[in-house]
PyMOL commands that place a pseudoatom at each C-alpha (Angstrom):
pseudoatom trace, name=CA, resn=UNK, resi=1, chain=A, elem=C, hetatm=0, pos=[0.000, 0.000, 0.000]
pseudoatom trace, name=CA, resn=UNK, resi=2, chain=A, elem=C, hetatm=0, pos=[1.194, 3.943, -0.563]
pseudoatom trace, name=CA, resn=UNK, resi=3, chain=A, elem=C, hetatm=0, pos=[1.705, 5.238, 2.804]
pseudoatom trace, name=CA, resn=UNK, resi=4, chain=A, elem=C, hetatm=0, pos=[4.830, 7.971, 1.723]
pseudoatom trace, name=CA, resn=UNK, resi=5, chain=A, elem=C, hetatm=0, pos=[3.879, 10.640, -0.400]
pseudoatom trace, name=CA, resn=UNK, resi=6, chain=A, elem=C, hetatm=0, pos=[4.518, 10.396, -4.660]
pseudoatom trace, name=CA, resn=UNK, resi=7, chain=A, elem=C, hetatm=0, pos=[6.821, 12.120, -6.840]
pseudoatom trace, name=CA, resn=UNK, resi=8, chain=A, elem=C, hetatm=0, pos=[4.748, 14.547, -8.205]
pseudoatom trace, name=CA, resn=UNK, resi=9, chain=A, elem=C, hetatm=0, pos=[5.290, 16.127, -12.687]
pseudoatom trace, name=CA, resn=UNK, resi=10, chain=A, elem=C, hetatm=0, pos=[3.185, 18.306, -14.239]
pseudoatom trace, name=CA, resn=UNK, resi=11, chain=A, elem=C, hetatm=0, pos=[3.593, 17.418, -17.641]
pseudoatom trace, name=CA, resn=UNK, resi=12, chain=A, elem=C, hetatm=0, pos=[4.161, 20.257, -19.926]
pseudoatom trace, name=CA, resn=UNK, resi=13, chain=A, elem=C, hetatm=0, pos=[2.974, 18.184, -23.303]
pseudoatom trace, name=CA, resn=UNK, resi=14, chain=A, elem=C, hetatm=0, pos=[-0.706, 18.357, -22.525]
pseudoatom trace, name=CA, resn=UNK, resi=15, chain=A, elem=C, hetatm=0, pos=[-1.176, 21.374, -19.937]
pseudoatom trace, name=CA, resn=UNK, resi=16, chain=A, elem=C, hetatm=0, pos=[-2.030, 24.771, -20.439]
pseudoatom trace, name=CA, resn=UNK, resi=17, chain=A, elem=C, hetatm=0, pos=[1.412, 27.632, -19.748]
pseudoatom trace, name=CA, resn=UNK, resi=18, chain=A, elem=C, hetatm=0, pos=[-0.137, 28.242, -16.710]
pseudoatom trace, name=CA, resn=UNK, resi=19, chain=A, elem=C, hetatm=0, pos=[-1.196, 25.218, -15.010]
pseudoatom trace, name=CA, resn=UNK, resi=20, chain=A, elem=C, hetatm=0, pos=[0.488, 23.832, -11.747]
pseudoatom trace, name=CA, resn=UNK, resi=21, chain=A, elem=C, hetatm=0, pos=[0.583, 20.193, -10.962]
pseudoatom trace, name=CA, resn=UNK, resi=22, chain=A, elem=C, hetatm=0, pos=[-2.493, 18.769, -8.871]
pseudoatom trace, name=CA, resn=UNK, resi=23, chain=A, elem=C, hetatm=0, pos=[-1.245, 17.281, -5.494]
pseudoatom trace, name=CA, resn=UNK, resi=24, chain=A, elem=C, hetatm=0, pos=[-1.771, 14.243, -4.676]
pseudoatom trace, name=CA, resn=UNK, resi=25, chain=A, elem=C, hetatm=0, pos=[-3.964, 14.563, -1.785]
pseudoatom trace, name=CA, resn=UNK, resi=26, chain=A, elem=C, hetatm=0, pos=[-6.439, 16.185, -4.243]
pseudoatom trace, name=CA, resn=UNK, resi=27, chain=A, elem=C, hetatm=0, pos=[-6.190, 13.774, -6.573]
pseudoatom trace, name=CA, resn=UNK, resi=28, chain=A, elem=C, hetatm=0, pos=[-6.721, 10.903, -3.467]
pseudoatom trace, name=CA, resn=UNK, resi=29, chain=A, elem=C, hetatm=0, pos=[-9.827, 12.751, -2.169]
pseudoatom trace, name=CA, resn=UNK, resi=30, chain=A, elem=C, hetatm=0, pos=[-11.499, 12.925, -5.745]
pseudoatom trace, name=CA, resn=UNK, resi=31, chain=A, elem=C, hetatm=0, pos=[-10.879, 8.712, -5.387]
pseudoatom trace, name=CA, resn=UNK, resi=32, chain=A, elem=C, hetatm=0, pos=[-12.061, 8.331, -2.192]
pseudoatom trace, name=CA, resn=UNK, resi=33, chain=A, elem=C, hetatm=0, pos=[-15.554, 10.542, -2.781]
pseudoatom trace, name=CA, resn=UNK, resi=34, chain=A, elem=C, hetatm=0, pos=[-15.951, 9.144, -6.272]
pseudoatom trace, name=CA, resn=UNK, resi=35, chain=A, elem=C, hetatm=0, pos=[-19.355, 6.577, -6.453]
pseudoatom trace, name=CA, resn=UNK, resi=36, chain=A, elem=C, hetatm=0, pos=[-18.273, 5.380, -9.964]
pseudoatom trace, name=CA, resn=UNK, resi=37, chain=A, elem=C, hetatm=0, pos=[-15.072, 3.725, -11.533]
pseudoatom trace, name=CA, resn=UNK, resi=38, chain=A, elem=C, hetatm=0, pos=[-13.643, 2.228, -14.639]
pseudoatom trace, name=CA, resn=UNK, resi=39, chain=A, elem=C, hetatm=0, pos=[-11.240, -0.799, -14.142]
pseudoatom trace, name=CA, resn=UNK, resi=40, chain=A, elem=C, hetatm=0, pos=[-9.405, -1.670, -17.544]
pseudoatom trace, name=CA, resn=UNK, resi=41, chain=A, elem=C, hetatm=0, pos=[-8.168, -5.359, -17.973]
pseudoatom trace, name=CA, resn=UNK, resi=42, chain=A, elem=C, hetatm=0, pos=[-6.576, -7.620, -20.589]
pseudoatom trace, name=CA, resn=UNK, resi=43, chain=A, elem=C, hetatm=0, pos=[-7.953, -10.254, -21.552]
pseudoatom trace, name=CA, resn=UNK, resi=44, chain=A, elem=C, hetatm=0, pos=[-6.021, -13.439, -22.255]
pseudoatom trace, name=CA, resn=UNK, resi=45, chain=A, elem=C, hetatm=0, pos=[-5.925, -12.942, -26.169]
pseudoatom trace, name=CA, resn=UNK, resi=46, chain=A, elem=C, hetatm=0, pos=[-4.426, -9.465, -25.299]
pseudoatom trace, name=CA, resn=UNK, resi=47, chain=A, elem=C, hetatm=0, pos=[-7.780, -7.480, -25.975]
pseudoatom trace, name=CA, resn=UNK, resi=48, chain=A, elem=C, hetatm=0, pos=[-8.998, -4.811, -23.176]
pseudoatom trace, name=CA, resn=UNK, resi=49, chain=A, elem=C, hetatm=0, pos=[-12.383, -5.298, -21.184]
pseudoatom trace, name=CA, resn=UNK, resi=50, chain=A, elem=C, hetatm=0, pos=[-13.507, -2.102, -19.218]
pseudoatom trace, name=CA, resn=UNK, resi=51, chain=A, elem=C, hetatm=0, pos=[-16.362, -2.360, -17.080]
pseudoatom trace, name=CA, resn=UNK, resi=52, chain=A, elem=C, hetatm=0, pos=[-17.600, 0.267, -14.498]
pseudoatom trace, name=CA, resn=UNK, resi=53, chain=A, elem=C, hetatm=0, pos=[-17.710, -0.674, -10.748]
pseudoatom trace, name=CA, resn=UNK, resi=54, chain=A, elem=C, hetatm=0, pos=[-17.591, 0.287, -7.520]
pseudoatom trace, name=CA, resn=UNK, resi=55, chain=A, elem=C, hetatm=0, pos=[-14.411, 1.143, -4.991]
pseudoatom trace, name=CA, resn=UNK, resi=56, chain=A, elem=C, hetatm=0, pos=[-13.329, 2.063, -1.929]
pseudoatom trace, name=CA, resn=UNK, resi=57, chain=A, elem=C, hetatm=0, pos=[-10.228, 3.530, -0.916]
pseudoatom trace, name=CA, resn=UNK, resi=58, chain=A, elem=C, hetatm=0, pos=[-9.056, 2.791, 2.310]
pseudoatom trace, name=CA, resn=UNK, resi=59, chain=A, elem=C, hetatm=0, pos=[-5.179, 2.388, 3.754]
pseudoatom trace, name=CA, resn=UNK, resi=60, chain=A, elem=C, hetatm=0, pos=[-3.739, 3.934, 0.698]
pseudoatom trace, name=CA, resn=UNK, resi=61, chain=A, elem=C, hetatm=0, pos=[-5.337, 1.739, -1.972]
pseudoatom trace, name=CA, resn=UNK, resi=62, chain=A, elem=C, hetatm=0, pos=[-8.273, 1.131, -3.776]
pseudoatom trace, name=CA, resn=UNK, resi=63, chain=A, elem=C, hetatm=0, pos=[-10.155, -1.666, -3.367]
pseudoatom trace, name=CA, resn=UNK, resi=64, chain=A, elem=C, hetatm=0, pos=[-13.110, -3.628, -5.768]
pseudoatom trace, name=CA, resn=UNK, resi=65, chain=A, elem=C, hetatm=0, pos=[-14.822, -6.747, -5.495]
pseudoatom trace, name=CA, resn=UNK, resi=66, chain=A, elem=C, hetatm=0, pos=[-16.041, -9.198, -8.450]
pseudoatom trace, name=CA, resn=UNK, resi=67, chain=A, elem=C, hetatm=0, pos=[-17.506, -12.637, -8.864]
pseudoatom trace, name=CA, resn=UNK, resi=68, chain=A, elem=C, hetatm=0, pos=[-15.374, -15.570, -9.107]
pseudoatom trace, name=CA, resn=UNK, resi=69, chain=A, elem=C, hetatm=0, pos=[-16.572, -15.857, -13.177]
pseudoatom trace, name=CA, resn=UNK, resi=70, chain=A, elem=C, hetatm=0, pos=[-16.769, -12.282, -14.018]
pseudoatom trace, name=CA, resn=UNK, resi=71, chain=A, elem=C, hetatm=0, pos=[-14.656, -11.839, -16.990]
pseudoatom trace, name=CA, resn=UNK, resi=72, chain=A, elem=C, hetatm=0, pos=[-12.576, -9.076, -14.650]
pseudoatom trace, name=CA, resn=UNK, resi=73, chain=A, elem=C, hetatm=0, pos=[-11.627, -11.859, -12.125]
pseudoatom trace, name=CA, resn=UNK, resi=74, chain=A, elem=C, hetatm=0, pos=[-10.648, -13.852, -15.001]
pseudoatom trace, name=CA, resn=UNK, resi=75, chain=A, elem=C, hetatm=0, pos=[-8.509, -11.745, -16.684]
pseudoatom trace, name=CA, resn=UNK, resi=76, chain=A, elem=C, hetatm=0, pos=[-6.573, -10.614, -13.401]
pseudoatom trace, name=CA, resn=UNK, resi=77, chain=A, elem=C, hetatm=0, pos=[-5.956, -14.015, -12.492]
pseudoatom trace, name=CA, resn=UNK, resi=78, chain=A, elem=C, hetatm=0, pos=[-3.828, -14.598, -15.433]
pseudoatom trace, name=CA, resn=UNK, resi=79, chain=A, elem=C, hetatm=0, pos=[-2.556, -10.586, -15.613]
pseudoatom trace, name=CA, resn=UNK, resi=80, chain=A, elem=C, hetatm=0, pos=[-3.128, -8.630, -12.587]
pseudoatom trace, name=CA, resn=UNK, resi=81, chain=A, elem=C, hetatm=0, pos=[-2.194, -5.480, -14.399]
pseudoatom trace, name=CA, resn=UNK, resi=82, chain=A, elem=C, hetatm=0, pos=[-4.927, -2.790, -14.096]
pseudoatom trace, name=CA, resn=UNK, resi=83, chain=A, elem=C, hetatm=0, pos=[-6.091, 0.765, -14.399]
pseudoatom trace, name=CA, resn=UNK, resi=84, chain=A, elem=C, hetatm=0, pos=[-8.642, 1.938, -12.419]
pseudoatom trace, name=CA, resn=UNK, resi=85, chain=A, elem=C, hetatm=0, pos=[-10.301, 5.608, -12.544]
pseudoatom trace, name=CA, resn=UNK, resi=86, chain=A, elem=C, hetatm=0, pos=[-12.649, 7.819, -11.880]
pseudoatom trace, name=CA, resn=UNK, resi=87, chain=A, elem=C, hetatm=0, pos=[-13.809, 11.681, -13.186]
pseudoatom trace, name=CA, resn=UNK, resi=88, chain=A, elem=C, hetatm=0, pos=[-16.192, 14.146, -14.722]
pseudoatom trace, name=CA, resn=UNK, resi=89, chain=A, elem=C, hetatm=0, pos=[-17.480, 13.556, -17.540]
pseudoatom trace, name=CA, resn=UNK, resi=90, chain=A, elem=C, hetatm=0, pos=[-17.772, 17.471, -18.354]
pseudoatom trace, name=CA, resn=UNK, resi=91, chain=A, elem=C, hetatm=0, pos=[-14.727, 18.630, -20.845]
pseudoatom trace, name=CA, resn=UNK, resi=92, chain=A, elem=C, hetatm=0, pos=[-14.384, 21.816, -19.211]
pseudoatom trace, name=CA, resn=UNK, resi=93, chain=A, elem=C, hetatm=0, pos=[-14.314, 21.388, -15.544]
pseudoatom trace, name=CA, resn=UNK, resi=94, chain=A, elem=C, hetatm=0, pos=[-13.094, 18.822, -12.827]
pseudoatom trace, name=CA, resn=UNK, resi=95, chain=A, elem=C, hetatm=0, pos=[-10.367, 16.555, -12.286]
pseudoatom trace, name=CA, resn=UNK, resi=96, chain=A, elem=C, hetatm=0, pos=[-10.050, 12.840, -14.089]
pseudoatom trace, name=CA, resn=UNK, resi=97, chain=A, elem=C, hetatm=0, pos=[-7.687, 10.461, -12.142]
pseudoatom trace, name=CA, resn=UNK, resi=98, chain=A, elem=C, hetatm=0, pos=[-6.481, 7.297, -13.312]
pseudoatom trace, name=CA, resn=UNK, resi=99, chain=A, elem=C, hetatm=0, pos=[-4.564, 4.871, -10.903]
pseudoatom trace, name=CA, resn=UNK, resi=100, chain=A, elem=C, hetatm=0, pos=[-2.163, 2.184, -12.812]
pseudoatom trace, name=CA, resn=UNK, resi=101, chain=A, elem=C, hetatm=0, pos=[-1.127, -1.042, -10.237]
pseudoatom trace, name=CA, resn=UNK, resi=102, chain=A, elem=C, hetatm=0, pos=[-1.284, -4.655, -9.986]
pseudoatom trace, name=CA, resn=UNK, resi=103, chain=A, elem=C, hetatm=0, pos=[-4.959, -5.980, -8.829]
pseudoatom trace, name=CA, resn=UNK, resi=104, chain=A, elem=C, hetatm=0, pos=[-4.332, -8.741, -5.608]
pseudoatom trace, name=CA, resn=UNK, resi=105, chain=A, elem=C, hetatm=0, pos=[-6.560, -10.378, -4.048]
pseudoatom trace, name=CA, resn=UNK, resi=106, chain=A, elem=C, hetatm=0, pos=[-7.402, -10.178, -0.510]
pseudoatom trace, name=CA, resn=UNK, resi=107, chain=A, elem=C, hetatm=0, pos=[-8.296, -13.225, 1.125]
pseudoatom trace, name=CA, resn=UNK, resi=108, chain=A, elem=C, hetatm=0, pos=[-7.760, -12.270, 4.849]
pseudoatom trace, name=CA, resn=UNK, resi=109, chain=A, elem=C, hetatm=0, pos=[-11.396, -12.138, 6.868]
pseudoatom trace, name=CA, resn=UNK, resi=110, chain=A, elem=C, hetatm=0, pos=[-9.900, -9.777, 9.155]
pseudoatom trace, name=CA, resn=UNK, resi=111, chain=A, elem=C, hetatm=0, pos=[-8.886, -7.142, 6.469]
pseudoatom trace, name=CA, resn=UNK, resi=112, chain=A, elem=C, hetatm=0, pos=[-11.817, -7.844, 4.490]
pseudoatom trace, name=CA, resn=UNK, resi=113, chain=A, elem=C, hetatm=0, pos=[-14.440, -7.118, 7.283]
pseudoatom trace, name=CA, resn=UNK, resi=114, chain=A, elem=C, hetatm=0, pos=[-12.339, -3.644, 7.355]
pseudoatom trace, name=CA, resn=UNK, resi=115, chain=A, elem=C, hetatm=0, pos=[-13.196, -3.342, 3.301]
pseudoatom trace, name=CA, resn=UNK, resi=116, chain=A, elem=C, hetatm=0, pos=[-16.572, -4.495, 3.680]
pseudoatom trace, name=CA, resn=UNK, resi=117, chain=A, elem=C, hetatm=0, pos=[-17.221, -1.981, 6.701]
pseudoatom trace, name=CA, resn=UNK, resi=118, chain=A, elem=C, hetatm=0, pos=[-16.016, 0.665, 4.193]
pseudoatom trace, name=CA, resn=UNK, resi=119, chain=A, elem=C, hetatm=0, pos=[-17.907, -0.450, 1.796]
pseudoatom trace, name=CA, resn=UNK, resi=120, chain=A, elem=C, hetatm=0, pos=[-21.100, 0.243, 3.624]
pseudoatom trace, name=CA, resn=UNK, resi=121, chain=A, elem=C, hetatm=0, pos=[-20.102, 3.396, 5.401]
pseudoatom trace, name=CA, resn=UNK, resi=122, chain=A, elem=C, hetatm=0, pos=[-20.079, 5.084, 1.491]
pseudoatom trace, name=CA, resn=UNK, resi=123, chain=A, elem=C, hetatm=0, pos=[-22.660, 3.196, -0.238]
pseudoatom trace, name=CA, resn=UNK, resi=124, chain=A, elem=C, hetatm=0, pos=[-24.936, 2.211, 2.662]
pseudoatom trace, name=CA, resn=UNK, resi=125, chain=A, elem=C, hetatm=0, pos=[-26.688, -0.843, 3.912]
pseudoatom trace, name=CA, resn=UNK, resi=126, chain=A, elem=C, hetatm=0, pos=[-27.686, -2.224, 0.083]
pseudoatom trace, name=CA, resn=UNK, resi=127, chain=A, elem=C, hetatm=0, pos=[-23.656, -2.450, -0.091]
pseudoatom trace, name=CA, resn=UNK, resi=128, chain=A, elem=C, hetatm=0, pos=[-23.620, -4.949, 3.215]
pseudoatom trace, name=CA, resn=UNK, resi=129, chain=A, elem=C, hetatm=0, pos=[-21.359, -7.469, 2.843]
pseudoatom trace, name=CA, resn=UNK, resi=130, chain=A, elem=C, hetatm=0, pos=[-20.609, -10.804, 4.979]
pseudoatom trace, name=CA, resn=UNK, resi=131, chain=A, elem=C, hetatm=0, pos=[-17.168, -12.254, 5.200]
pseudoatom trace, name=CA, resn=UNK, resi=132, chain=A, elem=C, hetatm=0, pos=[-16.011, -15.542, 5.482]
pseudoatom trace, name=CA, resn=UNK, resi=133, chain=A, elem=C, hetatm=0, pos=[-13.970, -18.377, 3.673]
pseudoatom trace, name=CA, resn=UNK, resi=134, chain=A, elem=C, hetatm=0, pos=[-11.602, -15.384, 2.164]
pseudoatom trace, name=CA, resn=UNK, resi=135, chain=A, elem=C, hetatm=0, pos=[-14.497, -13.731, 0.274]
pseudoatom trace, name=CA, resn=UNK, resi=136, chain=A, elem=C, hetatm=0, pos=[-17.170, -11.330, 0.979]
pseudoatom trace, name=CA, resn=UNK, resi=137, chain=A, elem=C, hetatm=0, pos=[-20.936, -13.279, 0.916]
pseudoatom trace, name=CA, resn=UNK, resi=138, chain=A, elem=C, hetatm=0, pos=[-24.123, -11.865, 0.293]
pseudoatom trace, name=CA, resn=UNK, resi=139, chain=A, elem=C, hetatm=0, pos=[-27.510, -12.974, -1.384]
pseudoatom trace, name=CA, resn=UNK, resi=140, chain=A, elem=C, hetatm=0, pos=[-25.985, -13.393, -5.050]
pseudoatom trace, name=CA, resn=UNK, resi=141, chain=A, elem=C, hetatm=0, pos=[-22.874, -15.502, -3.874]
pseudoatom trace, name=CA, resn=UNK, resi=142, chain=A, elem=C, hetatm=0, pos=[-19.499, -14.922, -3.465]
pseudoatom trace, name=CA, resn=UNK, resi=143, chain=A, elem=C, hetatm=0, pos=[-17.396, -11.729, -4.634]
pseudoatom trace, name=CA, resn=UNK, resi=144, chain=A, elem=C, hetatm=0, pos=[-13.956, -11.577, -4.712]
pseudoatom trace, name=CA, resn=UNK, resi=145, chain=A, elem=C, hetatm=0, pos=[-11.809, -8.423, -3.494]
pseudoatom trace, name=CA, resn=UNK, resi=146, chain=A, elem=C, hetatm=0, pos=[-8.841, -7.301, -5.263]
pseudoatom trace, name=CA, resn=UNK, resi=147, chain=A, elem=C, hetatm=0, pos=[-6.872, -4.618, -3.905]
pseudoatom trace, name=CA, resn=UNK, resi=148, chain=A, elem=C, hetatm=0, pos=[-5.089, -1.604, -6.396]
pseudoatom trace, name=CA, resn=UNK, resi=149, chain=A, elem=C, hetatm=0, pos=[-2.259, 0.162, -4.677]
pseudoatom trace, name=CA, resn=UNK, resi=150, chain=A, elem=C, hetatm=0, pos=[-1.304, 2.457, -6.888]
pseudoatom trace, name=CA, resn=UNK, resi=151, chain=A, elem=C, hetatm=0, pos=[2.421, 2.642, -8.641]
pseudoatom trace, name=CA, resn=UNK, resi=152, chain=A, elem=C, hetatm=0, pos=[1.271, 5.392, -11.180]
pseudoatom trace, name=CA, resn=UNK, resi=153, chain=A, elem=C, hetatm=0, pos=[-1.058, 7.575, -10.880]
pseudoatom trace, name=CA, resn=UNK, resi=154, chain=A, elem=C, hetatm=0, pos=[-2.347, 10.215, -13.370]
pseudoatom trace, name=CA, resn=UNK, resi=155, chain=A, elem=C, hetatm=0, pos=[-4.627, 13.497, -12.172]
pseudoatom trace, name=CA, resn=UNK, resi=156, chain=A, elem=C, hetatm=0, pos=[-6.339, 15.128, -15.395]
pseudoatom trace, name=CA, resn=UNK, resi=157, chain=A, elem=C, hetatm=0, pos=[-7.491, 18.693, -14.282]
pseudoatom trace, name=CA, resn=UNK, resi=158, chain=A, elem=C, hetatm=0, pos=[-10.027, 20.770, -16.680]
pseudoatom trace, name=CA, resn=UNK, resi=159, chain=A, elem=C, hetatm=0, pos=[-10.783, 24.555, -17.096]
pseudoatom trace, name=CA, resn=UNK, resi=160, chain=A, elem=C, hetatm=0, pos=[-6.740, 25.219, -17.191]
pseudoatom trace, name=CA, resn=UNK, resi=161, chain=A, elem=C, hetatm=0, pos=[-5.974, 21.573, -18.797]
pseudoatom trace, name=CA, resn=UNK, resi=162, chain=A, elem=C, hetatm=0, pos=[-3.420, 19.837, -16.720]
pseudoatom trace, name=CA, resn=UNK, resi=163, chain=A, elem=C, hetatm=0, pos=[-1.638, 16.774, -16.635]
pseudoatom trace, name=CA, resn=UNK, resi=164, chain=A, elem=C, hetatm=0, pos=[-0.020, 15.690, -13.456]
pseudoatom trace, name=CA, resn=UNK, resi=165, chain=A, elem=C, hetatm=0, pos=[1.818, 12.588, -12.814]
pseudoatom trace, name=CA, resn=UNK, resi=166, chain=A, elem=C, hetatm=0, pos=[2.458, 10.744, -9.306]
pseudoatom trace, name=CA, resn=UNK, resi=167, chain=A, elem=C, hetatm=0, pos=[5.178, 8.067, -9.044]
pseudoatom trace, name=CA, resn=UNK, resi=168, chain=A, elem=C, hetatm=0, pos=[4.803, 6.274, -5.608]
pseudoatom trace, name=CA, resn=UNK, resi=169, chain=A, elem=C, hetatm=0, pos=[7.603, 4.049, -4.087]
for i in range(1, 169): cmd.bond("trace and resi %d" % i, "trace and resi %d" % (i + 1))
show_as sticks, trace
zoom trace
């Protein structure tokens, strides 16, 4: 997980002369209020699935849950490489931020009662999860929870266009 602060590069290529780099902790609080995300995966052929989901960020990473034969769960297992993000979908305002990592799963009860308890707190009780057997249970079946910490991150600002960069570790 990212517990020291990023590098942080405003790239010049694709940002207005007078924009300033977004810090980090802005770019972490749009995450952690977002309701919506976009995970990218591979699939095994080498094609890209995107499907929106939901996330919570909690300990310095983000963290999603799937069934065990959603095509997500099946392409991590093979390539855990992801991208996960989150924005406004107006051109001229807000701030886009896309988080690049390697999806693992979480199988620990104790942690995942933590992620569950999160996962309630920001989407309420329809978003109540059990947890046992290294999976989170509820009325559909199993889901399993991947966690994203993020080794790249990129924060998109709009109004004055800006293009920030955050390396952690």
């Amino acid at each position: 997980m990212a517990t020291t602060a990023p590098e942080t590069k405003l790239d010049g290529r694709f940002s207005d002369p007078d924009a300033t780099p977004t810090e980090w902790a802005e770019g972490r609080r749009r995450f952690e209020e977002a309701e919506l995300f976009w995970l990218s995966t591979v699939r095994s052929g080498g094609r890209p699935h995107v499907t929106p989901l939901i996330s919570v960020w909690l300990d310095g990473a983000a963290y999603f849950c799937t069934g065990p034969d959603e095509q997500k769960a099946k392409n991590l297992a093979q390539n855990p490489n992801c991208v996960l993000m989150t924005g406004c979908n107006q051109l001229g305002e807000g701030l886009d931020v896309a988080i690049e990592g390697e999806a693992e799963r979480i199988d620990d009860d104790a942690r995942l009662t933590r992620i569950a308890e999160a996962y309630e707190a920001k989407y309420g009780s329809e978003w109540h999860f059990d947890v046992h057997d290294g999976a989170f249970r509820h009325s559909e079946g199993e889901a399993l929870v991947f966690e994203v910490a993020p080794a790249k991150a990129f924060g998109f600002a709009k109004g004055t266009y800006s293009q920030t960069r955050w390396r952690f570790g």
